[in-house]
N, C-alpha and C positions, 0 to 999 in steps of 0.2 A: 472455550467455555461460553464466551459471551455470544459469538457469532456463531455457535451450531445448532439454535433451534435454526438458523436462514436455511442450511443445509438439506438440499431436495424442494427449492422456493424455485419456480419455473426463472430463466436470466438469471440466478444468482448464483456463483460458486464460490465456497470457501477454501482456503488451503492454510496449510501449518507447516511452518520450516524451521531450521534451527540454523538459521544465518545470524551472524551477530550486526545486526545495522546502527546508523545513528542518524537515522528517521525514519521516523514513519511514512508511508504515502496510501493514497486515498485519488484515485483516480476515475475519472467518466470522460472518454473522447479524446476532447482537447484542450482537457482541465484538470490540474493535480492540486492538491493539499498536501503540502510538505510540511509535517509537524519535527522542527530538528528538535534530536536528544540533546538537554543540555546536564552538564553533569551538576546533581546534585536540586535539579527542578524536576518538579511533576510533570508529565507530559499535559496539562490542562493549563500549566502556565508558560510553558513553553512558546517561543515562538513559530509562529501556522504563516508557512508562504500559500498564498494561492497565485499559482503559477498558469497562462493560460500561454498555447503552443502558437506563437508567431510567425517564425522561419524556423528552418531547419539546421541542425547541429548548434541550439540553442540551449538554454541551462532546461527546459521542458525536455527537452529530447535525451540529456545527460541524465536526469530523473526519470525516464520513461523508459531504459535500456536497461539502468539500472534496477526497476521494479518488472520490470521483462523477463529479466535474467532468472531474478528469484524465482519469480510467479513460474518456470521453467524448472526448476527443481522442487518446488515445493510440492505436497502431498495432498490430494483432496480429500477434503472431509467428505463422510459418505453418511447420511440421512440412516439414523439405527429405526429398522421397524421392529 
């Protein structure tokens, strides 16, 4: 709801999936925001890793495989004309 006016924005694709995660991720290149779910916190109070990719099979790359995977199944929203 929040992110589909972005939907049909030139570079920007949204998707929708119904994986049950325990965080969020927010990624550009070789730099993630990991917002973890904490049970019984708002995700605004929550704790936000900013993670940037140093070497490889690093905890960047373990968060990166894993928002891979989804972004892989997940459904694209499509711009309603």
């Amino acid at each position: 709801m929040h992110y589909k006016p972005l939907a049909g924005t030139p570079g920007i694709e949204v998707r929708t999936h119904s994986t049950t995660l325990y965080n969020s991720l927010s990624r550009a290149d070789d730099q993630q925001l990991v917002n973890a779910h904490v049970w019984g916190v708002n995700a605004y109070a929550a704790p936000v890793w900013h993670l940037r990719r140093h070497q490889d099979s690093g905890m960047f790359d373990t968060y990166a495989e894993s928002f891979d995977a989804v972004w892989a199944r997940a459904t694209p929203v499509r711009q309603e004309g």
